[in-house]
Residue, then its C-alpha position, 0 to 999 in steps of 0.5 A: x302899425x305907423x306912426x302918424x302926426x299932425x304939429x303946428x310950429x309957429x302956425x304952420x302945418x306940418x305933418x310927420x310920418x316916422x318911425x320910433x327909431x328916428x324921431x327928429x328933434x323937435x319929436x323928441x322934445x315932444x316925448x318929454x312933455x307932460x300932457x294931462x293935467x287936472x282942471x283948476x275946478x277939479x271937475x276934468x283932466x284936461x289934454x293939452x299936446x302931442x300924444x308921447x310914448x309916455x301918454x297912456x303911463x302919465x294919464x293912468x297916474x293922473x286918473x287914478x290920483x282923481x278917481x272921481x273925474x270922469x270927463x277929459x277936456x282937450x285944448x289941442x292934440x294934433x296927432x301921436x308919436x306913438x299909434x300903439x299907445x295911442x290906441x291904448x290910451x284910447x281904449x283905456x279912456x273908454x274903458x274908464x267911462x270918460x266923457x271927452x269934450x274938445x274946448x273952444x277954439x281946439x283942435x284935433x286931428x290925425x291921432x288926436x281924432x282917434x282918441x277922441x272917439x274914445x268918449x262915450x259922450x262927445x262934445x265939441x266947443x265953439x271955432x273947433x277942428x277935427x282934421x282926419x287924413x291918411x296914414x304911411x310909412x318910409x314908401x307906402x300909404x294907406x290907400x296903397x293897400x286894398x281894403x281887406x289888407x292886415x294893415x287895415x284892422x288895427x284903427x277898424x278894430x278899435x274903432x268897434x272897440x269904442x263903441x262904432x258898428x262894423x259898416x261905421x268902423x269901416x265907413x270912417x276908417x275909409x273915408x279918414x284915409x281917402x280924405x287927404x294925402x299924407x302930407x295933408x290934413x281935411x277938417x271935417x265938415x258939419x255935415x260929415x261930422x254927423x254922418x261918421x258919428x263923431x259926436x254923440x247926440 
């Protein structure tokens, strides 16, 4: 599976496709972050940052220290250094129950949206983005491959695995790497929001 991230340094977008055995810098910073945290009311445990190699092992401790949070809230989650994990953590999330609620002013995008989806419900706060783009590798890209290629399935099959239909799994996996280029981001629309079921009703 690639990697795909979305980081904005100082208000500029940049977007990194990499493998694990050369993360730059300032990816290796970001694996030694923490990210979860519990809420101030006790009531969420709240993502705030790049999902690391580390996310799925620091959200379980968190999770189970607080059996009774349900609900995860995200300030900002621009992408993953790690897909594999990311979709772990993401089915672990829903396998656990959570809501997920992206707060004011958040975003989200590339990784970040696919763990999103892991909310059996999902909400979004005022002045937010969800940014989708394509994924690649050292010389390829997603849209390189035609649509029943192996390296489609992986982000398909999760999709269903949170709850999508086949056509919703495959309509949004599609329409994600058709959206932008990797070296670019698209921010859902309103309108494409509800047709792709990102948020439930």
């Amino acid at each position: 599976m690639k990697t795909k991230i979305i980081i904005l340094f100082a208000g500029i977008l940049s977007i990194m496709m990499v493998g694990c055995n050369s993360l730059p810098h300032e990816l290796q910073q970001l694996e030694k972050l923490t990210i979860f945290k519990v809420s101030k009311d006790k009531k969420a445990i709240v993502l705030d940052g790049v999902i690391n190699s580390s996310a799925l092992k620091q959200f379980k401790k968190v999770a189970e220290s607080n059996p009774s949070i349900k609900t995860l809230h995200i300030v900002n989650c621009e992408g993953s250094i790690n897909d594999e994990v990311n979709l772990q953590l993401a089915k672990y999330i829903y396998d656990k129950g959570f809501k997920i609620h992206l707060l004011d002013n958040g975003l989200i995008a590339s990784g970040g949206t696919d763990l999103f989806l892991a909310g059996h419900q999902r909400t979004i706060g005022k002045n937010t983005k969800i940014g989708v783009h394509s994924w690649a590798g050292e010389n390829e890209k997603a849209t390189d491959f035609p649509k029943d290629h192996k390296y489609h399935q992986p982000y398909i099959e999760y999709y269903k695995s949170v709850g999508f239909t086949q056509k919703q799994a495959e309509d949004f996996y599609f329409f994600t790497i058709h959206s932008a280029p990797p070296e670019d981001v698209h921010f859902m629309t309103k309108e494409e929001l509800e047709t792709y079921n990102i948020l439930t009703k």
